[in-house]
FISENU-435706 format. One line per field, with one value per residue (C-alpha): chain; x, y, z. Coordinates in Angstrom, 1 decimal, padded with zeros to 4 digits. Layout:
BEGIN
unit A / ...
X X / ...
Y Y / ...
Z Z / ...
***
This chain:
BEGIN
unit A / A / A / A / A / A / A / A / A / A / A / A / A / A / A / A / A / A / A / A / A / A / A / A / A / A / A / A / A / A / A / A / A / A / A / A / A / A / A / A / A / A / A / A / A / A / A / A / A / A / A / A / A / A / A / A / A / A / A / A / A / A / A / A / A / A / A / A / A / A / A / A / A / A / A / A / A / A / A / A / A / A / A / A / A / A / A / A / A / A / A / A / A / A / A / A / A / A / A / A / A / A / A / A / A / A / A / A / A / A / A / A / A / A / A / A / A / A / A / A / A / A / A / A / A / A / A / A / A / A / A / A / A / A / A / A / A / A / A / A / A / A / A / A / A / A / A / A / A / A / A / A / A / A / A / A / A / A / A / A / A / A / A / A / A / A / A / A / A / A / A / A / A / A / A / A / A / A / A / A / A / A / A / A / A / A / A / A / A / A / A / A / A / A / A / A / A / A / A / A / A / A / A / A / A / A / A / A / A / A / A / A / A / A / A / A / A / A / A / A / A / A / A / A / A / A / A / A / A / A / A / A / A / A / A / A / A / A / A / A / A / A / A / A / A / A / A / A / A / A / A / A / A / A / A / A / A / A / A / A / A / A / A / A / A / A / A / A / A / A / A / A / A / A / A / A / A / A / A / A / A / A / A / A / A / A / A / A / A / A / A / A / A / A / A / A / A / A / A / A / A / A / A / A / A / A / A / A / A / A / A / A / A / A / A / A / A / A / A / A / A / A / A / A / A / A / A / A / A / A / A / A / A / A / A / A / A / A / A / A / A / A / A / A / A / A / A / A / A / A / A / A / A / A / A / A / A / A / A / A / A / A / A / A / A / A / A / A / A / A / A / A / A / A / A / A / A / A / A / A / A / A / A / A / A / A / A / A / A / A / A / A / A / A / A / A / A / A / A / A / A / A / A / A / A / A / A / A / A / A / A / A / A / A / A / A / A / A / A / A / A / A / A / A / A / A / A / A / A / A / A / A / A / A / A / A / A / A / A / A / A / A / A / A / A / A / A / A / A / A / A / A / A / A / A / A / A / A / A / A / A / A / A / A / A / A / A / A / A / A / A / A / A / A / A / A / A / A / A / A / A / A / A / A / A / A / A / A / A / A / A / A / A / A / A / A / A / A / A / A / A / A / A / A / A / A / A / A / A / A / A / A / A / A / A / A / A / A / A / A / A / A / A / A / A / A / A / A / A / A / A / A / A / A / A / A / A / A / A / A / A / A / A / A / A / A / A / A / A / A / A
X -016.9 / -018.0 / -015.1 / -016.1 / -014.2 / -013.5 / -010.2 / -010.8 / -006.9 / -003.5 / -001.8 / -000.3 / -003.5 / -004.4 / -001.4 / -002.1 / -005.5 / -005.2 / -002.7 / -004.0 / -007.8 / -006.6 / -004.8 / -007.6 / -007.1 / -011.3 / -011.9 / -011.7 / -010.6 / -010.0 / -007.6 / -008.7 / -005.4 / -005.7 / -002.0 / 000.5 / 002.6 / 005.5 / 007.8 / 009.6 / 013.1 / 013.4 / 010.9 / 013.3 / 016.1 / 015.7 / 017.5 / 015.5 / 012.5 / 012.1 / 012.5 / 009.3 / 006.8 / 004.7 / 005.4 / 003.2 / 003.4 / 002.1 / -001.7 / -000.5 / -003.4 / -003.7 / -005.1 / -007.7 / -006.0 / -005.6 / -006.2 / -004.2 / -001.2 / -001.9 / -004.0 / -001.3 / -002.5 / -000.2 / 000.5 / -000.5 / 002.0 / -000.2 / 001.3 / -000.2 / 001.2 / 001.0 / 002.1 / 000.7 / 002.4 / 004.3 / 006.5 / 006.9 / 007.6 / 010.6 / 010.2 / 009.9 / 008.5 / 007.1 / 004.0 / 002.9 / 002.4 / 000.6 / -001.7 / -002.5 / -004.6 / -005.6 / -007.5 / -009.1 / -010.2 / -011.3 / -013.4 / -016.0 / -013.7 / -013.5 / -010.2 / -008.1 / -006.3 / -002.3 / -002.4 / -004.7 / -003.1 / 000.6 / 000.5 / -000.5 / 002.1 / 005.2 / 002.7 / 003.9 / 007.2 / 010.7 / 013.3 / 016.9 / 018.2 / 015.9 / 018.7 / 019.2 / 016.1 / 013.2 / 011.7 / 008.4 / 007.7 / 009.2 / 008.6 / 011.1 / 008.8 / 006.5 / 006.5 / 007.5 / 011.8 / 012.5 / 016.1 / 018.2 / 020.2 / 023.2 / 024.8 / 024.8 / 026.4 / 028.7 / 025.8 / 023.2 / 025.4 / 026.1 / 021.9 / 022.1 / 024.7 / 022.8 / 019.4 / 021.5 / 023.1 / 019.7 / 017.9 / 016.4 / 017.7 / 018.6 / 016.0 / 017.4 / 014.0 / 011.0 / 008.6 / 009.8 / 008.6 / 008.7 / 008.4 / 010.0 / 013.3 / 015.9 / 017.4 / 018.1 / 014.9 / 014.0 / 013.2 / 011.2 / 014.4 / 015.7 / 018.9 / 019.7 / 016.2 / 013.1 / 010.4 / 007.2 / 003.7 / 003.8 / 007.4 / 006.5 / 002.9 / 001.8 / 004.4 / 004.9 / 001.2 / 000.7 / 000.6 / -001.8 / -005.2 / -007.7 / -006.4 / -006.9 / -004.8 / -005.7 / -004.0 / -004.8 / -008.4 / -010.5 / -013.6 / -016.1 / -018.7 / -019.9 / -023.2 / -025.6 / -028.9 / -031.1 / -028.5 / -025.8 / -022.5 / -023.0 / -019.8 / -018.2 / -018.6 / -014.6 / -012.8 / -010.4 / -008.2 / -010.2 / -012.6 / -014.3 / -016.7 / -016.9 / -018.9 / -017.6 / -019.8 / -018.6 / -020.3 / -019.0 / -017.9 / -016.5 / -013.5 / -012.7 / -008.8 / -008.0 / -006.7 / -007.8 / -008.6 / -010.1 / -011.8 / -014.7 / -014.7 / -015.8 / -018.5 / -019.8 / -019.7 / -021.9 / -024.6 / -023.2 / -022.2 / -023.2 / -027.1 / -025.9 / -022.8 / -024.1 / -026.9 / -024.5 / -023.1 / -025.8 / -025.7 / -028.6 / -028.5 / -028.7 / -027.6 / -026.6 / -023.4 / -022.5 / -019.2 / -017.9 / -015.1 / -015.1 / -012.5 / -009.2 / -006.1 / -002.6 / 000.6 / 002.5 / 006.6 / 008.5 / 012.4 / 015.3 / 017.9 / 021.8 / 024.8 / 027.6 / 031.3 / 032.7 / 032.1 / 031.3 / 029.5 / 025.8 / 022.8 / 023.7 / 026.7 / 025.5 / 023.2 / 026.1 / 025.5 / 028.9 / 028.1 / 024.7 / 026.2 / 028.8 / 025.9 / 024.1 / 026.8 / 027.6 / 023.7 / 023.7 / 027.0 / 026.6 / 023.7 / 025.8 / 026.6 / 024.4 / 021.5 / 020.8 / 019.2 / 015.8 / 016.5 / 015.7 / 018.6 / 017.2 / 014.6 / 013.5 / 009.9 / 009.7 / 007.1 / 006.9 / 005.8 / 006.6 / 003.3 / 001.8 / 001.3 / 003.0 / 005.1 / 003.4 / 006.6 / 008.7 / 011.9 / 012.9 / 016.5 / 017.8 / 021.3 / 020.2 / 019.2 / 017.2 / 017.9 / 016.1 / 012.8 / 011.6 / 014.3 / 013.7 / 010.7 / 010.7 / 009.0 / 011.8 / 015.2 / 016.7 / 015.7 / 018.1 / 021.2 / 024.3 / 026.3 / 026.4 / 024.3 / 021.4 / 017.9 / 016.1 / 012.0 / 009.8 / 006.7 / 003.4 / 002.1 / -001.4 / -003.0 / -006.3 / -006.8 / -009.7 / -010.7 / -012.1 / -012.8 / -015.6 / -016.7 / -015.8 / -018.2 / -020.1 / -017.7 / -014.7 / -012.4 / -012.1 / -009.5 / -011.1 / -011.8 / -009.5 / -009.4 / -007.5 / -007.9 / -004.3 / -003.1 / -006.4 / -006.3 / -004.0 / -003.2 / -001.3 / 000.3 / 001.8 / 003.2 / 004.4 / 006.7 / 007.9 / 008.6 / 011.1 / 012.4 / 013.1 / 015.2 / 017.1 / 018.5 / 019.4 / 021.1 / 023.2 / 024.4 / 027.9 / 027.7 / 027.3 / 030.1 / 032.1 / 029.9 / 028.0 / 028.7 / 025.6 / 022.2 / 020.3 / 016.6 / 015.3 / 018.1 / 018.7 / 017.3 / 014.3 / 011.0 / 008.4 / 006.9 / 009.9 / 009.3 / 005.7 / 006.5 / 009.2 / 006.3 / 004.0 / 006.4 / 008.1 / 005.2 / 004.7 / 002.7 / 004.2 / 001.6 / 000.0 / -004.0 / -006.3 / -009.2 / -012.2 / -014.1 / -013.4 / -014.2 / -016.8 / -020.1 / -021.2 / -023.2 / -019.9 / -018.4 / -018.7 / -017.1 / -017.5 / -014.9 / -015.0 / -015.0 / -017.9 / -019.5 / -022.8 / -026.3 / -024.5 / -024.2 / -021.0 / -019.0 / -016.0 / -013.3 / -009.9 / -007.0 / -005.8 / -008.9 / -010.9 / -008.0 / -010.2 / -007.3 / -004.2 / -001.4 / 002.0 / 004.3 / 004.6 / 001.3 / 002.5 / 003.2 / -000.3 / -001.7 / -000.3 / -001.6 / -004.9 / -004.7 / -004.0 / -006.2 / -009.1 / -008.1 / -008.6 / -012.1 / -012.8 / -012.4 / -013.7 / -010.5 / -009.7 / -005.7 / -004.6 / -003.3 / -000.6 / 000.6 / -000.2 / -001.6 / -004.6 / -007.9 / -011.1 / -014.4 / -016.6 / -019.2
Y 004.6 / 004.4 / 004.0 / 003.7 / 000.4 / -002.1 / -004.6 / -007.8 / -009.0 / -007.4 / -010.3 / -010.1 / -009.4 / -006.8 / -005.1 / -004.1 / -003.5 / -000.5 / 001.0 / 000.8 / 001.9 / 004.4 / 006.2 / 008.8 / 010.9 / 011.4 / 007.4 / 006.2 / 003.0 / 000.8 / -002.1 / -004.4 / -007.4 / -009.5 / -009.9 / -007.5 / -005.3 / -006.6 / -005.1 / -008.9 / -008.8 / -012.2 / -010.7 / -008.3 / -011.1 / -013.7 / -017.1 / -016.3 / -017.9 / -021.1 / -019.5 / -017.5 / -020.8 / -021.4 / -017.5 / -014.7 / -014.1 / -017.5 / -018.7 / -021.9 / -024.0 / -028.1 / -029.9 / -032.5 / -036.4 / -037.5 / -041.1 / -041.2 / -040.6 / -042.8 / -040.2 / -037.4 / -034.0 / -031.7 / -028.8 / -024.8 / -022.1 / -018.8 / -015.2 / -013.6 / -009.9 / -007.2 / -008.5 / -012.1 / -014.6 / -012.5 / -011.8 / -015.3 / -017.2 / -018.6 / -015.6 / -017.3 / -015.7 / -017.6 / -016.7 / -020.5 / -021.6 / -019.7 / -022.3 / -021.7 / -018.7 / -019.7 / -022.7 / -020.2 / -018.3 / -021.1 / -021.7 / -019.4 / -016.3 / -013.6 / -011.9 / -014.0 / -015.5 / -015.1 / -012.5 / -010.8 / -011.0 / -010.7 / -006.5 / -006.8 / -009.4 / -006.3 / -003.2 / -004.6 / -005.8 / -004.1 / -006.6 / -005.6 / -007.8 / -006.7 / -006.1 / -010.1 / -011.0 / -010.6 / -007.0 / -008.1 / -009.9 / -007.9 / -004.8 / -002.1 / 000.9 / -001.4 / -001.8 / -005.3 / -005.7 / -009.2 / -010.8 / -013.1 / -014.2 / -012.2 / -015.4 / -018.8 / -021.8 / -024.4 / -026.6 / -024.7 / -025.0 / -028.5 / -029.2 / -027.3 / -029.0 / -032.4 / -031.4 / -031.0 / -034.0 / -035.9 / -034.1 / -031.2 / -028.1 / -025.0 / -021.7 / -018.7 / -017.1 / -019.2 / -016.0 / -015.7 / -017.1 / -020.6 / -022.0 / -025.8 / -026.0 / -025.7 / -022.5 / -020.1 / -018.7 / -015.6 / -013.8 / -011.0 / -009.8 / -006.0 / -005.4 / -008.3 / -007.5 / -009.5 / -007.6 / -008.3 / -006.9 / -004.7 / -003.5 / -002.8 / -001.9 / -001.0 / 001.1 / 003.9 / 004.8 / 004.3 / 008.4 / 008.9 / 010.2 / 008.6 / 004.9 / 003.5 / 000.7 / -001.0 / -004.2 / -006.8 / -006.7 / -009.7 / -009.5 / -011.1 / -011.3 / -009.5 / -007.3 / -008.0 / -005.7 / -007.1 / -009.3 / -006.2 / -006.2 / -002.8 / -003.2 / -005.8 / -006.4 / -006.7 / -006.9 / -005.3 / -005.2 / -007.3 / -008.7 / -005.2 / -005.1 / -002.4 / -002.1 / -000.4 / 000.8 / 000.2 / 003.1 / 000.9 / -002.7 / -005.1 / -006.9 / -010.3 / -010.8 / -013.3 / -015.9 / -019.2 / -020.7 / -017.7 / -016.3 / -018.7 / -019.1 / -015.3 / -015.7 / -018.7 / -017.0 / -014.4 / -017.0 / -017.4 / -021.0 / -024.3 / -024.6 / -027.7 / -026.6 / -023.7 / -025.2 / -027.8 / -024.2 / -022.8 / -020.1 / -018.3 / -019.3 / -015.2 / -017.1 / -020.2 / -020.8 / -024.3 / -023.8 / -021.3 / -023.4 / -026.8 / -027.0 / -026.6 / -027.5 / -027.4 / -028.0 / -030.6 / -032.2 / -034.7 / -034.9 / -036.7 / -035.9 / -036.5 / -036.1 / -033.6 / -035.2 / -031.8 / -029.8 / -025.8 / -026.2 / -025.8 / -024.1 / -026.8 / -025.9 / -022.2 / -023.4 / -024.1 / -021.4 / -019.7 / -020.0 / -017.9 / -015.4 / -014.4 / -014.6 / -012.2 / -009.7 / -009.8 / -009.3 / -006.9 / -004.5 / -004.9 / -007.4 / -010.0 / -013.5 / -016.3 / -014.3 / -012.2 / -015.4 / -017.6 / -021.5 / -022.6 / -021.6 / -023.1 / -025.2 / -027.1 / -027.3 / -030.4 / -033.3 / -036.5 / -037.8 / -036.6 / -036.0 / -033.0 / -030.1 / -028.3 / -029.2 / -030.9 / -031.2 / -029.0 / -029.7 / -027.3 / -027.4 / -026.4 / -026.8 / -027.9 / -031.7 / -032.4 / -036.3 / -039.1 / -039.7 / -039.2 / -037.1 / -034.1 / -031.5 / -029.6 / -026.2 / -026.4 / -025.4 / -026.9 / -029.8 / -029.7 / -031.6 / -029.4 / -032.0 / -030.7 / -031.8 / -030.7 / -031.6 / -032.1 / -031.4 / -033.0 / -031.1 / -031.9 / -029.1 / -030.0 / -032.1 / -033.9 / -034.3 / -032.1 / -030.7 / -028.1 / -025.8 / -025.9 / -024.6 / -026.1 / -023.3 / -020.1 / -018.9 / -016.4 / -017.1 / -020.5 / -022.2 / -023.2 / -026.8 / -027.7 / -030.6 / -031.2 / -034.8 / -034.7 / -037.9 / -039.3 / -039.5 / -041.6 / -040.5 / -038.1 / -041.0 / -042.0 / -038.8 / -037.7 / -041.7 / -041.0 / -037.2 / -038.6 / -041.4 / -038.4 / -036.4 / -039.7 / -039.4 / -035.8 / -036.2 / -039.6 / -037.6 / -036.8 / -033.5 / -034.0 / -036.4 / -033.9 / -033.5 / -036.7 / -038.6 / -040.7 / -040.6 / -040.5 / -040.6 / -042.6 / -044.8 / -045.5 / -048.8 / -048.3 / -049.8 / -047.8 / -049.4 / -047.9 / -044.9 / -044.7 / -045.4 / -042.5 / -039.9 / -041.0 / -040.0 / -037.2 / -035.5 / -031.9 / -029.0 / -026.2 / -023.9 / -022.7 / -023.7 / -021.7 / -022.4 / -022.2 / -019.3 / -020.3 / -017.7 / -019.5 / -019.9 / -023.0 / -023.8 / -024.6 / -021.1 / -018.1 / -015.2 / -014.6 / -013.3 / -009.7 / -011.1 / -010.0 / -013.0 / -014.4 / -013.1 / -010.2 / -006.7 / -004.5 / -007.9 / -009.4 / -011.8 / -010.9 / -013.8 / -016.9 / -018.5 / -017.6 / -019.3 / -022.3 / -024.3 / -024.2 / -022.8 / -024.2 / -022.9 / -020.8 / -019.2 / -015.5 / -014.0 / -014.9 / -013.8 / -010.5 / -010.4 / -011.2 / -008.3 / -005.9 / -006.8 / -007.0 / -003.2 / -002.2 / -004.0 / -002.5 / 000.8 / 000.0 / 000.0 / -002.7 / -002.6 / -003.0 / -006.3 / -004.9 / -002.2 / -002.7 / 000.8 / 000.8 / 002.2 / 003.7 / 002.8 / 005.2 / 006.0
Z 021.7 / 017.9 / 014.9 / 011.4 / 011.1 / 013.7 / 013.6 / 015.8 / 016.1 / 015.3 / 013.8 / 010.4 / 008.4 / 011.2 / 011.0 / 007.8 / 007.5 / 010.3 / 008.4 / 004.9 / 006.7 / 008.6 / 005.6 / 005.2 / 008.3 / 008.1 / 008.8 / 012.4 / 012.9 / 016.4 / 016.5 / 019.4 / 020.6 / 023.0 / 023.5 / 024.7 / 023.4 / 021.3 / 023.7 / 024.7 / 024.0 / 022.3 / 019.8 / 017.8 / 017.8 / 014.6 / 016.1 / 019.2 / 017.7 / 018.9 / 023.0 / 022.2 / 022.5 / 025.5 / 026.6 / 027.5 / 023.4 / 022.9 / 022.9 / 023.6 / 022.1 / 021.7 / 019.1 / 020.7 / 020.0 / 016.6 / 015.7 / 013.1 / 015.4 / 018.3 / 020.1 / 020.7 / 021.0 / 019.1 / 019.9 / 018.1 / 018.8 / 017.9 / 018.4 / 021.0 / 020.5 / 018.4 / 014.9 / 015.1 / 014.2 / 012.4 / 015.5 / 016.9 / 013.4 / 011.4 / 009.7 / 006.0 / 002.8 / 000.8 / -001.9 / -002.9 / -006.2 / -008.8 / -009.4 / -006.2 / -006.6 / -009.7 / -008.3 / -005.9 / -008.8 / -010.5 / -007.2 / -008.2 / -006.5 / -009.1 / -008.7 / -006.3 / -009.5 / -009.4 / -012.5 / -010.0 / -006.2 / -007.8 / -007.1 / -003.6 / -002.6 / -004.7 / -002.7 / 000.5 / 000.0 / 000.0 / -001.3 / -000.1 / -003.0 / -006.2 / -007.9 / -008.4 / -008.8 / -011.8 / -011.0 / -012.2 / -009.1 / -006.5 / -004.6 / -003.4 / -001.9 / 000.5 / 004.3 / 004.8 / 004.1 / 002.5 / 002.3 / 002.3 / 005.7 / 005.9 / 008.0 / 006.7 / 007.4 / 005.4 / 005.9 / 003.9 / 000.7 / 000.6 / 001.1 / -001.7 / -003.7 / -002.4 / -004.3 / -007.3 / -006.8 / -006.3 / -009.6 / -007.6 / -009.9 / -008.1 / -008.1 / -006.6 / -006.1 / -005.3 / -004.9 / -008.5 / -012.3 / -010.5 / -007.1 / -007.6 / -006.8 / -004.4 / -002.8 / 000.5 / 002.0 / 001.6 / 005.0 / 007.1 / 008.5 / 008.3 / 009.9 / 011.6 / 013.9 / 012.5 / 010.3 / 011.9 / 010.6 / 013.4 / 012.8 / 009.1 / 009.3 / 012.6 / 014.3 / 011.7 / 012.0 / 015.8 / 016.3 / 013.4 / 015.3 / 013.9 / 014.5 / 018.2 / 019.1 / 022.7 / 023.5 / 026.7 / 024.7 / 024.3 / 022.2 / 023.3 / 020.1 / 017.4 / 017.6 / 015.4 / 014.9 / 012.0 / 010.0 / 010.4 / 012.2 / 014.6 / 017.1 / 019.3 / 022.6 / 024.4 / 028.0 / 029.1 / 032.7 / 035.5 / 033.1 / 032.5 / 029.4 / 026.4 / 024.0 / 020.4 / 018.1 / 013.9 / 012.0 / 008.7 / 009.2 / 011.5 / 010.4 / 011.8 / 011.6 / 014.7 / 012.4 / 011.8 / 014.8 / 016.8 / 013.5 / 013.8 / 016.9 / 017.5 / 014.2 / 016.4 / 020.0 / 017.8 / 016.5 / 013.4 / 012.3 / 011.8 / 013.9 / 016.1 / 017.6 / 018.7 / 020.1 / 022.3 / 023.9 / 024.4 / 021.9 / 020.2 / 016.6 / 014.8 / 011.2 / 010.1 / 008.1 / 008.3 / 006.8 / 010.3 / 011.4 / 008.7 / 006.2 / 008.5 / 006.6 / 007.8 / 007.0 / 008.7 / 008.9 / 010.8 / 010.6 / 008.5 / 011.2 / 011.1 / 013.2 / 011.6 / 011.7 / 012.2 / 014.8 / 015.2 / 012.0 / 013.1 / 015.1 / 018.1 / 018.6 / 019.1 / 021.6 / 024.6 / 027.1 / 026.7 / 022.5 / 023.6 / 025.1 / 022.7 / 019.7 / 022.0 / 022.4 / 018.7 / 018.0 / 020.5 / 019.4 / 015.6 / 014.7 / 013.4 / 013.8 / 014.4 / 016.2 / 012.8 / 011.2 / 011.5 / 013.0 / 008.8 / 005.9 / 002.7 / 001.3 / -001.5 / -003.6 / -005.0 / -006.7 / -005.2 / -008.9 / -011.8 / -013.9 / -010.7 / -011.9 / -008.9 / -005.8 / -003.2 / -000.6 / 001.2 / 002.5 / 005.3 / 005.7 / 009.1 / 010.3 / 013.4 / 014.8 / 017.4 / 018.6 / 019.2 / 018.4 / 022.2 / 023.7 / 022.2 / 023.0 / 019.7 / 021.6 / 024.5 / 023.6 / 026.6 / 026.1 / 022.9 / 022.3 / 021.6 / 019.6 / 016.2 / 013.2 / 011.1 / 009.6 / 006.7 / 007.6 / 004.6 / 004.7 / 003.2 / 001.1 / -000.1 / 002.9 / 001.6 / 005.5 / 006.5 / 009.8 / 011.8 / 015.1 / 017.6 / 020.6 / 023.8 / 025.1 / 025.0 / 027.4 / 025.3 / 027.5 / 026.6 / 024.2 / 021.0 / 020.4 / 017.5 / 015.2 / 012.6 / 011.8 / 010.7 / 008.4 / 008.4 / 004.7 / 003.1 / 000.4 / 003.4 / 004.9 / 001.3 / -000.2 / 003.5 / 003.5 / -000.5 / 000.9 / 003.8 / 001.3 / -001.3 / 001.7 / 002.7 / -000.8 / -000.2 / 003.2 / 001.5 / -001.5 / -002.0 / -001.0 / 002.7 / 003.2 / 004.8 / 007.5 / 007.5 / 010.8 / 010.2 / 009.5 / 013.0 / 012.4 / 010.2 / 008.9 / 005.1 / 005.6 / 007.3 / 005.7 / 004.8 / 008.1 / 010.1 / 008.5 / 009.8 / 012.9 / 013.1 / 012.1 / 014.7 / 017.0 / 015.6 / 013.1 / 014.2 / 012.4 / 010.8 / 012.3 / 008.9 / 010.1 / 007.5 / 005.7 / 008.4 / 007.1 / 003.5 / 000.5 / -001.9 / -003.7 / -002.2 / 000.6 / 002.8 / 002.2 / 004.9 / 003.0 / -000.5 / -003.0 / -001.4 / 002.2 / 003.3 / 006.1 / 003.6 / 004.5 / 007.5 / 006.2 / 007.9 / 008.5 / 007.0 / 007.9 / 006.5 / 007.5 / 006.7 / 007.7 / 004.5 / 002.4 / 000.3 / -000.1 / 001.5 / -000.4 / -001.7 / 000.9 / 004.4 / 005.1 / 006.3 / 003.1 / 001.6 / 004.6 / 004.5 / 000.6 / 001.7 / 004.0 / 001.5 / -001.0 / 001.5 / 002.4 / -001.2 / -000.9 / 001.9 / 000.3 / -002.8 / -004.7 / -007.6 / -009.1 / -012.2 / -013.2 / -015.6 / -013.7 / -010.3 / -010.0 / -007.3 / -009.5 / -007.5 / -009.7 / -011.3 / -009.1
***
């Protein structure tokens, strides 16, 4: 079989590659998945999030032990479906910071500056509340619906009122002129159903001809003839392997963990760990799998004084089933909404230039330290209370994915040395101090019963000890096939793999440096900008308007 372009993964950036590639009806393009189809009910349903872990939709990976955290292997939710990630997430859009992008500009990438990656997040998106918002960075005519929850609890408003309380000002729109602040999240949700990459992207172009979509699909490696990217190599049913031929380019879009992996199950990568599997070096890129950054949280939990009030309450079996049937009849009620309500961009010190914590607010607790499995909703208490999640936006912490292997099949070995620098360990202590304040301000006496984990007191020592136990990632890995100039970078600014003709990577993996916020809606960017590079397109800056080059 031979396509002009091959997709390897059908994740968020995926998703919208095949349909922005497939737009001329005289360009053949294949999308290989190696999940399913998104056809699992719990998928379409927004609160049903956190039941979607350790699933068929669910890669299920493990970090290996990290010794900043007493040797506990954490573990990596990654969709496993059409759509990604994009169909198992919290469903959160958020762009980052501007400076952001314009660090990765300033990088040595040409074109990747805010000024210049601003269009492609407005071409995508379709904001159900524009109206309220500053048009100039929003969309209304894109794929992708953004809103805000149409259901939100009591306890969303008075984290709100807290921040104010506590010197965190309010900012209705965080994707807006500026990210710091406090407000409600903004959300890939479109009537009451969430708004996955393949709900937007994918499924109104599945009947076009010339795109081919075959799920249950492992690739196996790229095929290289000469330094150029020819096809992919891919199984299928009892282990069965097909070969597709790319008359154009392969595109790598498996996402930051199985990205590299599949450059190095090809030869390309750093010389010695493909030599420990076994693997004939065809070009070496020492960067393939360094540089992994992630984002990471642990809890400020409290019990609420009222009851009914929050996401625990819902959880009682008889509570499930009547969310269900008011999802089900009308898609309302608490089913319509993601487990998070608002959050909060703050600086931990005053003279940064931009945020560097997050606080997800969720009206939801989850226990002790030790008595709660965080991927298991059963294992969830149904006493009502709710949860402030400090989150560490710009990790110094560096790591990165290996092989454990040359065999596909296998899990990729991942390390992300997590905490392991301290400058880490110090702004992620000041960050849970800084949400103590919030969760003892005025505004949440009401419903405060007490705060459960840490207490007000605790030392910075107690603090520590409460992350070890209780730090989790936020699942936004990215950064191991970074965009660059230097000798550590594997793409450059177009994306094109250094020194391998026909072969890009297009994901969160070729991020440089994390950004300032949930990963999905950069990813998604990324996506379509790397579509109009494909197709040698550039847009316009002020207008937005997508310009082809003079030949």
């Amino acid at each position: 079989m031979t396509f002009d372009y091959i997709i390897v993964g059908a994740g968020s950036a995926g998703c919208v590659l095949a349909n922005r590639l497939s737009t001329d009806p005289a360009v053949s393009v294949l999308l290989l998945e190696a999940g399913g189809p998104d056809t699992k009910f719990e998928l379409q349903i927004p609160a049903a999030y956190s039941k979607l872990n350790k699933t068929s939709v669910d890669w299920g990976f493990w970090t290996e032990p990290q010794t900043a955290l007493n040797n506990r292997r954490m573990y990596q939710p990654r969709g496993k479906t059409l759509g990604g990630c994009s169909s198992t997430n919290a469903m959160a859009y958020v762009r980052g910071n501007r400076l952001d992008y314009n660090d990765w500009a300033g990088l040595g990438n040409a074109g990747w500056g805010y000024d210049d990656v601003l269009p492609y997040f407005i071409r995508s998106e379709h904001n159900e509340q524009i109206n309220q918002l500053n048009a100039r960075y929003h969309g209304d005519s894109g794929p992708l619906n953004v809103t805000f929850a149409s259901y939100r609890t009591l306890l969303a408003d008075a984290f709100l009122d807290a921040c104010r309380e506590t010197g965190i000002h309010e900012n209705h729109d965080y994707n807006g002129a500026e990210q710091e602040g406090a407000g409600f999240f903004q959300f890939t949700i479109k009537n009451g159903k969430r708004h996955s990459a393949a709900t937007a992207f994918l499924k109104p172009v599945m009947h076009r001809p010339n795109l081919t979509v075959i799920t249950r699909a492992y690739t196996k490696q790229v095929l290289l003839t000469n330094d150029r990217a020819t096809g992919v190599e891919f199984m299928t049913g009892k282990n069965k392997v097909q070969t597709a031929t790319a008359r154009r380019e392969v595109i790598l879009s498996a996402g930051a963990f199985q990205s590299p992996q599949l450059l190095m199950l090809s030869g390309i990568g750093p010389a010695d760990t493909l030599r420990q599997a076994g693997i004939a070096l065809k070009k070496e890129l020492p960067g393939v799998g360094q540089n992994l950054q992630d984002h990471i949280f642990t809890g400020v939990s409290s019990l609420s004084s009222q009851r009914g009030v929050s996401s625990n309450f819902h959880l009682k079996p008889l509570n499930q089933l009547k969310g269900l049937g008011s999802w089900l009849l009308n898609k309302t009620g608490p089913m319509t909404i993601s487990p998070l309500e608002a959050v909060a961009f703050i600086k931990t010190e005053a003279e940064q230039d931009r945020p560097n914590m997050q606080f997800h607010f969720a009206p939801v607790h989850m226990g002790d330290d030790d008595q709660t499995d965080m991927y298991d909703l059963s294992t969830w208490p149904t006493t009502d209370g709710y949860i402030v999640l400090p989150t560490l936006l710009k990790p110094k912490s560096r790591g990165y994915v290996g092989l454990r292997s040359a065999n596909p099949l296998d899990t990729p070995l991942i390390q992300p040395n997590y905490l392991t620098h301290e400058d880490d360990r110090r702004v992620l202590i000041r960050g849970v101090r800084q949400a103590l304040s919030v969760k003892q301000a005025d505004a949440f006496g009401p419903f405060r019963e007490r705060i459960q984990t840490p207490t007000d007191s605790s030392s910075d020592d107690a603090i520590w000890q409460h992350i070890l136990q209780q730090l989790e990632t936020v699942y936004h890995p990215v950064g191991t096939c970074k965009m660059g100039t230097d000798e550590m970078a594997v793409v450059d600014a177009d994306l094109r793999v250094r020194d391998i003709d026909g072969l890009r990577v297009i994901d969160a993996s070729v991020m440089p440096t994390i950004v300032s916020g949930n990963t999905n809606a950069p990813t998604i960017m990324i996506a379509e900008k790397g579509a109009d590079l494909v197709l040698g397109r550039v847009v316009s800056r002020q207008a937005g308007a997508t310009l082809i080059p003079n030949s």
